[in-house]
C-alpha positions as CSV (number, residue, x, y, z in Angstrom):
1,X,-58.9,49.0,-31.6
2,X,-55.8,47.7,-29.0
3,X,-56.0,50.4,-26.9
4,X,-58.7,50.5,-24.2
5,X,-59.2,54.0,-24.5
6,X,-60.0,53.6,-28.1
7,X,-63.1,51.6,-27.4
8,X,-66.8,53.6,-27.2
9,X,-70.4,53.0,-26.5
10,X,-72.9,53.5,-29.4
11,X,-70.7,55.5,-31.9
12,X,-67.5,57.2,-32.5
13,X,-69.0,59.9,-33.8
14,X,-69.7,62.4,-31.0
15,X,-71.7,64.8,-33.4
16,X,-74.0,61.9,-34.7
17,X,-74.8,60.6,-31.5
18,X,-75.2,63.5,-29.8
19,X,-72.8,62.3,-27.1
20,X,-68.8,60.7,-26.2
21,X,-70.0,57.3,-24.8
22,X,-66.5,56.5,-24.0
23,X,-65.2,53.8,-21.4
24,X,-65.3,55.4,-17.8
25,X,-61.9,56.4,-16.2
26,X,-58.7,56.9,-17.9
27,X,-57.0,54.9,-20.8
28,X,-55.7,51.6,-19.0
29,X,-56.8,51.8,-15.5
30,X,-58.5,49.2,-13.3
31,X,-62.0,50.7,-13.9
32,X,-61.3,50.8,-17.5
33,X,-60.5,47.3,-17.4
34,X,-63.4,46.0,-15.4
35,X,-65.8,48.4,-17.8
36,X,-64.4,46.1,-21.1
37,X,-65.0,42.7,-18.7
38,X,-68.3,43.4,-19.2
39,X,-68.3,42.7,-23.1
40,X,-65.9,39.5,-22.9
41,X,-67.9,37.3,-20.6
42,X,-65.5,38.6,-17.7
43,X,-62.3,38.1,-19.0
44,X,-59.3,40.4,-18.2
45,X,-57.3,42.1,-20.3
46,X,-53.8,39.8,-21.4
47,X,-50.1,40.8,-20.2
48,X,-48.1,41.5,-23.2
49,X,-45.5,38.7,-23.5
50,X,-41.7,39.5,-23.0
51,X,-38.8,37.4,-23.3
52,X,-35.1,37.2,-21.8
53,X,-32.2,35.3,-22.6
54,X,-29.3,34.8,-20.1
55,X,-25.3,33.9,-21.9
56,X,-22.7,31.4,-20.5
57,X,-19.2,32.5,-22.0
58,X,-17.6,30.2,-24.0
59,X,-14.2,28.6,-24.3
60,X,-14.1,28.2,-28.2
61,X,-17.7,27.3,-29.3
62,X,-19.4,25.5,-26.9
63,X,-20.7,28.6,-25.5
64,X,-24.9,28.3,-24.1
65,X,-27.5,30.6,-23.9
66,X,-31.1,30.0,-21.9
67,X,-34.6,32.3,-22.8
68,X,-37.8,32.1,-21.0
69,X,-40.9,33.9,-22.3
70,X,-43.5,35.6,-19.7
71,X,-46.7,36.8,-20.3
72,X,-49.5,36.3,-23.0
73,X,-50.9,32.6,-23.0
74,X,-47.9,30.0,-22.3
75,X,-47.0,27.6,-24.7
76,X,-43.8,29.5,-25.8
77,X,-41.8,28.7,-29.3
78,X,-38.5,29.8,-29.5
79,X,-36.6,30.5,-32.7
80,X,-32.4,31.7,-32.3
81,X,-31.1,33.6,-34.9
82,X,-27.6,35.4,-35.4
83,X,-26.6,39.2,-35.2
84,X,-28.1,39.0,-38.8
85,X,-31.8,37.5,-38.3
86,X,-30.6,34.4,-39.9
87,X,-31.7,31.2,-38.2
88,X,-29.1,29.0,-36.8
89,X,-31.1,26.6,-36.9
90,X,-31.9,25.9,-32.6
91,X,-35.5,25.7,-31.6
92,X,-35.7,25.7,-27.7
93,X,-35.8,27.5,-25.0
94,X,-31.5,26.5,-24.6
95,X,-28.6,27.3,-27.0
96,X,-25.8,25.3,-27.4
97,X,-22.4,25.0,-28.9
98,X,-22.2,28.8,-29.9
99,X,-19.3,30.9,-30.8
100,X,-19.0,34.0,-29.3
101,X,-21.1,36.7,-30.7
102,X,-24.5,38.8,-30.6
103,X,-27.6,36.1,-30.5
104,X,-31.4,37.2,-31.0
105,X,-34.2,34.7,-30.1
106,X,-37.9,35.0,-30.9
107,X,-40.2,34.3,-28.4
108,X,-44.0,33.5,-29.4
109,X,-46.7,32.6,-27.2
110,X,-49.5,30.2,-28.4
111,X,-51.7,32.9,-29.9
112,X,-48.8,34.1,-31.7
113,X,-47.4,37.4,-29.4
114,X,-44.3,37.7,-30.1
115,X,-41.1,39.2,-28.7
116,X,-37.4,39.0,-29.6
117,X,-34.4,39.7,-27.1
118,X,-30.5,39.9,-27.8
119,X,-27.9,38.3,-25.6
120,X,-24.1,38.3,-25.9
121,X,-21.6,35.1,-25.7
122,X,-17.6,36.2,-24.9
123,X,-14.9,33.9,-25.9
124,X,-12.5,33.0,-22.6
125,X,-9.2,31.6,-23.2
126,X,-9.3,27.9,-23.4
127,X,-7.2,26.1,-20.7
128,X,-4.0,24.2,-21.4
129,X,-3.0,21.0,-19.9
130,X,-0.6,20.7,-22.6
131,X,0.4,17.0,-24.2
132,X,0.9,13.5,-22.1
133,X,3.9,10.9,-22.2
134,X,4.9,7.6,-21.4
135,X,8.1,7.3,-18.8
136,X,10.0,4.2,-17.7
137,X,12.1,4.8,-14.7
138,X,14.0,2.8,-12.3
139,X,12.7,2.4,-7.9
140,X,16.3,3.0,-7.2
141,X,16.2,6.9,-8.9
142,X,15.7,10.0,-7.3
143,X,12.2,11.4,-6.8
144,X,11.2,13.9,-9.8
145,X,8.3,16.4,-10.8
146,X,5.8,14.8,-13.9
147,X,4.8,18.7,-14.9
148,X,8.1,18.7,-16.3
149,X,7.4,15.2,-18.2
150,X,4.3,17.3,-20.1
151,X,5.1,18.1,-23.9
152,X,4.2,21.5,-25.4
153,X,3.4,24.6,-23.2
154,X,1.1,24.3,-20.8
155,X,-0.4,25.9,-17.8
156,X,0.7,25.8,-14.4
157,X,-1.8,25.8,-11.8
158,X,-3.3,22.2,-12.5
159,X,-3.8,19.3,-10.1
160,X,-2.4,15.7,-10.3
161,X,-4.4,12.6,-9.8
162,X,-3.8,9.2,-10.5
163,X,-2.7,5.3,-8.7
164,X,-0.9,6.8,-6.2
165,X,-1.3,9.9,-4.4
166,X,1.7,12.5,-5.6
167,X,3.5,15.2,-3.7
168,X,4.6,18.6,-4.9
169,X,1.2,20.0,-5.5
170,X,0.8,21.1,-9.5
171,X,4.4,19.9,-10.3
172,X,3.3,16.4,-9.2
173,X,6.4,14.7,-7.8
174,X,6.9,11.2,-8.1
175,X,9.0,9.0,-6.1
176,X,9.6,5.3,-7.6
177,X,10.2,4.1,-4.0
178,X,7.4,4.8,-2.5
179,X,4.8,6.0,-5.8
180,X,3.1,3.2,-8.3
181,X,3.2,2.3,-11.6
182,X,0.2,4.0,-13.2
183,X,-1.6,6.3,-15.1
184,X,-1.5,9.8,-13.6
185,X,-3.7,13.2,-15.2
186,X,-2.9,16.7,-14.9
187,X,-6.3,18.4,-14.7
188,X,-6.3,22.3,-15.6
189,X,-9.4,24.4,-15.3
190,X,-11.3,21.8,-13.0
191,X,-14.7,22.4,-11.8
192,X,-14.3,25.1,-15.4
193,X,-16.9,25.2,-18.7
194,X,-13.8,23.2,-20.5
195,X,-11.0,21.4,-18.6
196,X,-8.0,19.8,-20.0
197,X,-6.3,17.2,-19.5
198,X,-3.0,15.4,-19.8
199,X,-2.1,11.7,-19.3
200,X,1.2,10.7,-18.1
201,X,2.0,6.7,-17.8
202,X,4.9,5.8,-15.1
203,X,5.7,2.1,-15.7
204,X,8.7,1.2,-12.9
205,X,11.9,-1.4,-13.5
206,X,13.8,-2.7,-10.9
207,X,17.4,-3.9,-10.8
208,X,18.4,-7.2,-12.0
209,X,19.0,-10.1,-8.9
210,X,21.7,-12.3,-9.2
211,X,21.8,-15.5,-7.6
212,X,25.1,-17.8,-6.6
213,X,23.4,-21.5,-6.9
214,X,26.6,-23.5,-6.7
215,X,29.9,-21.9,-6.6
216,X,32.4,-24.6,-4.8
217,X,32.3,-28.1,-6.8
218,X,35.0,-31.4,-7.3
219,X,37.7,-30.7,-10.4
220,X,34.8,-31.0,-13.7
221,X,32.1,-30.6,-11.9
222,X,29.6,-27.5,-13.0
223,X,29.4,-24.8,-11.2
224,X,25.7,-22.7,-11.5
225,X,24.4,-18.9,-11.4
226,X,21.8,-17.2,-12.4
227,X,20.5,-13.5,-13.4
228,X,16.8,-12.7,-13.0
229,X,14.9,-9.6,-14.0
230,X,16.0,-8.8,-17.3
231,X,16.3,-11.0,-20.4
232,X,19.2,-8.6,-21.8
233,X,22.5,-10.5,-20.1
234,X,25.9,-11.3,-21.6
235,X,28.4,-13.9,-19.9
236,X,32.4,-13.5,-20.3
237,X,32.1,-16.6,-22.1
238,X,29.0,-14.8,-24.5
239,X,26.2,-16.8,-23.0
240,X,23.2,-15.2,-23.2
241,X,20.9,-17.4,-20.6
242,X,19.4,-16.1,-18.0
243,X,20.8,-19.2,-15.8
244,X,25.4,-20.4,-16.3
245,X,26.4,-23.9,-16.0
246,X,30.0,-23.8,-16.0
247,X,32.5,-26.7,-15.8
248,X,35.1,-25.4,-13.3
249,X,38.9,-27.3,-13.4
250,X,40.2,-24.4,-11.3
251,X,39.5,-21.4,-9.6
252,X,37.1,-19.3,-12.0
253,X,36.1,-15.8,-12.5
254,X,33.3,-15.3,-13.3
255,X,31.1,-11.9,-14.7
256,X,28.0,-10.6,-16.3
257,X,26.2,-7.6,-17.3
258,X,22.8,-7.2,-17.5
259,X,20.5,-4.1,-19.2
260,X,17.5,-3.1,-17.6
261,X,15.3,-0.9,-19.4
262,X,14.6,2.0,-17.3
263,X,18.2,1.3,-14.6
264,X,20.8,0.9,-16.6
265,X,23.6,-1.7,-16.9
266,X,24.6,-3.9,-14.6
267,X,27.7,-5.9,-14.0
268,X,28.3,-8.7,-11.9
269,X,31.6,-10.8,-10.7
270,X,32.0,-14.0,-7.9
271,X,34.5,-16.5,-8.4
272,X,33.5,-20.6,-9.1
273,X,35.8,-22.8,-6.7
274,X,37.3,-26.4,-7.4
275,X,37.9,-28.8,-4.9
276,X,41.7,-29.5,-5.0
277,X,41.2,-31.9,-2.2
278,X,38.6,-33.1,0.0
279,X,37.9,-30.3,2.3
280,X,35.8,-32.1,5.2
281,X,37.5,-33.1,8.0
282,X,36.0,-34.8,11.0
283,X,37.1,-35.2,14.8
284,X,35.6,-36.8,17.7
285,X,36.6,-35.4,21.4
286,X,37.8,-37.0,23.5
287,X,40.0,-39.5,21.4
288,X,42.7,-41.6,21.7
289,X,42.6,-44.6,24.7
290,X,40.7,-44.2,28.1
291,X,39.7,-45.8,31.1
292,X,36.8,-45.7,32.6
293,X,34.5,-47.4,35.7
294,X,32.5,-50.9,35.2
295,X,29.0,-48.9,35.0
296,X,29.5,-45.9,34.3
297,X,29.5,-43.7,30.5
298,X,31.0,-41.2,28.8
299,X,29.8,-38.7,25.8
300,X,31.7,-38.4,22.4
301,X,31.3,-35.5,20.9
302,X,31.6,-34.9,16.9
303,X,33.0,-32.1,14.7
304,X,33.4,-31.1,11.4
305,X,34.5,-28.1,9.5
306,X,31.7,-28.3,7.3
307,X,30.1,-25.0,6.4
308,X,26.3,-25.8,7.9
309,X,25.0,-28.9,9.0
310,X,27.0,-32.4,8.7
311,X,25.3,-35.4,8.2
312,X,26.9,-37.4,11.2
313,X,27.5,-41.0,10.8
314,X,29.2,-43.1,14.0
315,X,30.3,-46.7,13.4
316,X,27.5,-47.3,16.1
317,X,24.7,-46.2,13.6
318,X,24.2,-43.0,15.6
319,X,23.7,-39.9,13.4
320,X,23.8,-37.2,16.3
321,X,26.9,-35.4,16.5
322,X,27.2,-36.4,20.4
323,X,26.7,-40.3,21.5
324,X,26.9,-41.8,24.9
325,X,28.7,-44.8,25.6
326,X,29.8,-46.9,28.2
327,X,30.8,-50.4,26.6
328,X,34.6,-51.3,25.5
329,X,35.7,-50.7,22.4
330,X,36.4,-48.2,19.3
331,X,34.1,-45.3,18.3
332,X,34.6,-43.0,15.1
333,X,32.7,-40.7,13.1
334,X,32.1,-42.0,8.7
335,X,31.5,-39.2,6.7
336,X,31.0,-38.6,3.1
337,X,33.5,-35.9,1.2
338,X,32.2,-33.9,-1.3
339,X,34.3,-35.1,-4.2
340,X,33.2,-38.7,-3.5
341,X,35.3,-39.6,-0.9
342,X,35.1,-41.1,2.2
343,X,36.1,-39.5,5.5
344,X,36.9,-41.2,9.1
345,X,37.7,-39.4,12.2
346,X,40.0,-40.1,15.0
347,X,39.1,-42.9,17.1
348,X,38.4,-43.4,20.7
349,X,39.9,-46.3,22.1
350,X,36.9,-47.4,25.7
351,X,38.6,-49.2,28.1
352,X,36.7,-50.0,31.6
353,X,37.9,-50.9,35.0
354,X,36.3,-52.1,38.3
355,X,37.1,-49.4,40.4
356,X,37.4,-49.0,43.5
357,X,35.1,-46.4,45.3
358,X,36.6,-44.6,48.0
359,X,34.7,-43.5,50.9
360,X,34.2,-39.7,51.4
361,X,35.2,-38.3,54.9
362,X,34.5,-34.6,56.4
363,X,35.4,-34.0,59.6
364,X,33.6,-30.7,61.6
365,X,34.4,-29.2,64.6
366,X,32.1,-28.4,67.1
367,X,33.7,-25.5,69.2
368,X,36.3,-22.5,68.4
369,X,37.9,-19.7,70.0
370,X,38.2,-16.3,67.8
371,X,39.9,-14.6,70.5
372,X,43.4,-13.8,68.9
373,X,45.5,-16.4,70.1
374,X,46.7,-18.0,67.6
375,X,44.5,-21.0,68.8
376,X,41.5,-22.4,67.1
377,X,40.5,-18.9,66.2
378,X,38.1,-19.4,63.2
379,X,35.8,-22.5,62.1
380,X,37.1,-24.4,59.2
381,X,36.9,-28.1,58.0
382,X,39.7,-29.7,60.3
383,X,39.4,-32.7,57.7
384,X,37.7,-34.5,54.3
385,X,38.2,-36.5,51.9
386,X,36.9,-37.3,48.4
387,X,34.7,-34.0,48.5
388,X,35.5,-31.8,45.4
389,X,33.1,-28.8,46.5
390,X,31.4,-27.4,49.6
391,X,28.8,-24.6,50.4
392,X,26.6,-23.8,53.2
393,X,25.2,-20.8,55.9
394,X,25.6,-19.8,59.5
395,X,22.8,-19.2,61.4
396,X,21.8,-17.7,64.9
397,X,19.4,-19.0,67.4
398,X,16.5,-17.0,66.1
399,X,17.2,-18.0,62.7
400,X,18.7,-15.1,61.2
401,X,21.4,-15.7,58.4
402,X,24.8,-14.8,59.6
403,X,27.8,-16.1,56.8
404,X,27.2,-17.6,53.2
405,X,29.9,-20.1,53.4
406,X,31.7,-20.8,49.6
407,X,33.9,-23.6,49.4
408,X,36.3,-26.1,51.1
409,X,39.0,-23.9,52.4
410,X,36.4,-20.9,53.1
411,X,36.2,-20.1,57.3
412,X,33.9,-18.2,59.5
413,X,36.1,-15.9,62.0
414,X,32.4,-15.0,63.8
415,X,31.7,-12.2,62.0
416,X,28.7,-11.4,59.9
417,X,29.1,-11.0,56.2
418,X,29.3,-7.1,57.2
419,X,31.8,-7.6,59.6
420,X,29.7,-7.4,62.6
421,X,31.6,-9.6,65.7
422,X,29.0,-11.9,67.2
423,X,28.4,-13.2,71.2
424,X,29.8,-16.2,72.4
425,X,27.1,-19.0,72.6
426,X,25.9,-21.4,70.0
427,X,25.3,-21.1,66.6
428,X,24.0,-23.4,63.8
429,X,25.2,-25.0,60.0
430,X,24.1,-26.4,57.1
431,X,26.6,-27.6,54.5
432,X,25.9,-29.2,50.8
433,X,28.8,-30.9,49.9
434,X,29.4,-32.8,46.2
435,X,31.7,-36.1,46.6
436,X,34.4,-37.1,43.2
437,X,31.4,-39.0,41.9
438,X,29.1,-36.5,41.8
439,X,27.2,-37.1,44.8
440,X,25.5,-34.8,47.1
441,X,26.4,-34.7,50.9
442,X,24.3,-32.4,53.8
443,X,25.6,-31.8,57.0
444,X,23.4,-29.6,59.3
445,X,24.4,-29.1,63.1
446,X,25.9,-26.6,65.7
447,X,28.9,-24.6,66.5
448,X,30.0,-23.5,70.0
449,X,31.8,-19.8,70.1
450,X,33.3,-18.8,72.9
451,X,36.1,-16.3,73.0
452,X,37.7,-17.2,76.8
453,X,41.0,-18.4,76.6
């Protein structure tokens, strides 16, 4: 018998025995149990096994179902089958790769219970990242959105990542100024059973350069440009290098265009200039004939209309553009021309004389009378000679600056620089003159103010 309450003592034949020598208690129970112990060395009754089976939806067929067994004596075979019993052919406790649909799976423990259990797979709709492309675009066009670069339809809520981190959210826009060249992927259904995905390569061109190497030669002499970024160029004259040499005999126009991929055409114009004459031109200052003092010097200073820096060349051997001399005789600049010519510059004719050096004089008073008169009424040089400049201060006793005194015919009226009239009594000077040869004079001593007449 299975059933506990099927099991007897003796006989199951009550008339025969005499007596029902069932199991105590009733069908099932704990005493019941512990009775049949008695006859199995101690050993309880078994749980029946039982099995489940949980279902993960699918997005075509790669849909996944999990069954655990419980009960009986673990060691657990599994066995999937379809709606229809028939083995697909999946012999663990995990299902893979199924369609959706009605699954069973057979659970068996390892004394052969048994127990079967259905489970369901659904079929989501699959999402869409639709198809990738390949763009070339140029860093001087405006910024634009790679969603609309996708081919076929495609969802909408996806996310961009890639070299370079895009704005716009799922319509990933894409500036060539500030984004990369790179590979960028349009993700729909992250973090899903089944994500797509779309690849979208940006590859960026930039403009052609065009470069001026020598535009301004000598009658025959070549003139040179050159085009870089782009192997697609046409000269007016139907050159095709990326680099002109052009003899020039006059003024020349000339143009290009160049194709970039990705920007476009491009067209270029400057104008190659021949030398009719010699265009340098070189001048010393001062020039011409002049006298100066046994001892002393004098600087020459050299120009050119050169466009940038002039190699300087003085019959002297100085290559500075300014020389000091102080010797008798000529000085000119040589200079080369750029249609191999030579240039001179006007000439400075160095005579010197023993001069005679005249003293200098300056003559101050000591005592004046700002009272109105007509008389003596500010202090002034009364006298000088050979002094070209003069400055100095007035000062009282206590050594507080009164007047800032500015040049030869300058005066003090004893005032203060605000205007304030001082006392009569004695005030002090200190003058810095600078004498016709550059010498420097000082003069310090005092002033007597008195106003009586």
């Amino acid at each position: 018998p299975t059933v506990q309450s099927n099991w007897t003592i003796g006989c199951a034949d009550v008339a025969a025995c005499g007596v029902e020598e069932q199991t105590p208690g009733a069908p099932n129970n704990p005493a019941n149990a512990a009775y049949i112990a008695q006859f199995n060395n101690g050993c309880t009754a078994l749980t029946p096994i039982s099995a489940n089976a949980a279902a993960f939806d699918a997005c075509g067929c790669n849909g996944l179902a999990v069954a655990t067994g419980s009960g009986s004596i673990p060691g657990y075979t599994y066995e999937w089958t379809d709606s229809l019993f028939v083995p697909i052919g999946q012999n663990t406790d995990t299902a893979s790769g199924l369609c959706s649909g009605d699954y069973y799976v057979i659970v068996t423990s390892s004394i052969g219970c048994a127990d079967t259990v259905m489970t369901t797979i659904s079929n989501i709709p699959a999402p869409n990242a639709g198809s990738g492309n390949s763009l070339l675009v140029c860093d001087t066009d405006t910024s634009f959105n790679l969603q609309d670069s996708l081919i076929g339809p495609y969802d909408l809520d996806g996310v961009w990542v890639g070299t370079s981190t895009l704005s716009g959210d799922s319509l990933g826009t894409f500036d060539p100024r500030l984004n990369s060249t790179g590979t960028y992927l349009y993700i729909v259904g992250s973090g899903g059973i089944c994500p797509d995905t779309a690849l979208v390569s940006v590859d960026i061109a930039t403009p052609p350069l065009f470069f001026t190497l020598t535009d301004s030669v000598c009658i025959g002499e070549n003139a040179s440009f050159s085009i870089e970024g782009t192997s697609s160029i046409l000269w007016w004259n139907g050159a095709t290098s990326d680099t002109l040499f052009v003899p020039v005999f006059s003024d020349t126009i000339v143009s290009a265009s160049a194709l970039v991929p990705g920007c476009g055409e491009f067209l270029f114009t400057d104008t190659a200039f021949a030398y009719q004459v010699d265009p340098v031109s070189l001048t010393i200052s001062p020039a011409g004939e002049l006298n100066i003092c046994d001892g002393d010097s004098i600087a020459i200073v050299g120009n050119s209309n050169f466009p940038g820096t002039y190699p300087y060349s003085w019959n002297t051997g100085d290559i500075n553009d300014t020389i000091t001399v102080s010797l008798v005789g000529e000085y000119y600049l040589i200079g080369d021309g750029l249609c191999f010519t030579t240039v001179y510059s006007d000439t400075l004719f160095l005579v010197t004389d023993p001069c005679i050096v005249e003293p200098t004089e300056i003559v101050i008073p000591n005592v004046f009378t700002p009272n109105q008169d007509g008389l003596n009424d500010s202090f002034r040089f009364t006298e000088y000679m050979n002094i070209i400049s003069a400055k100095g201060t007035i000062w009282n006793r206590w050594g507080q600056l009164l007047y800032n005194w500015d040049g030869l015919d300058d005066s003090w009226n004893g005032r203060t620089s605000t205007g304030e009239m001082v006392k009569d009594g004695v005030y002090y000077y200190v003058f810095e003159f600078v004498d016709v040869h550059g010498e420097q004079i000082r003069r310090t001593g005092h002033i007597t103010l008195s106003r009586l007449p």
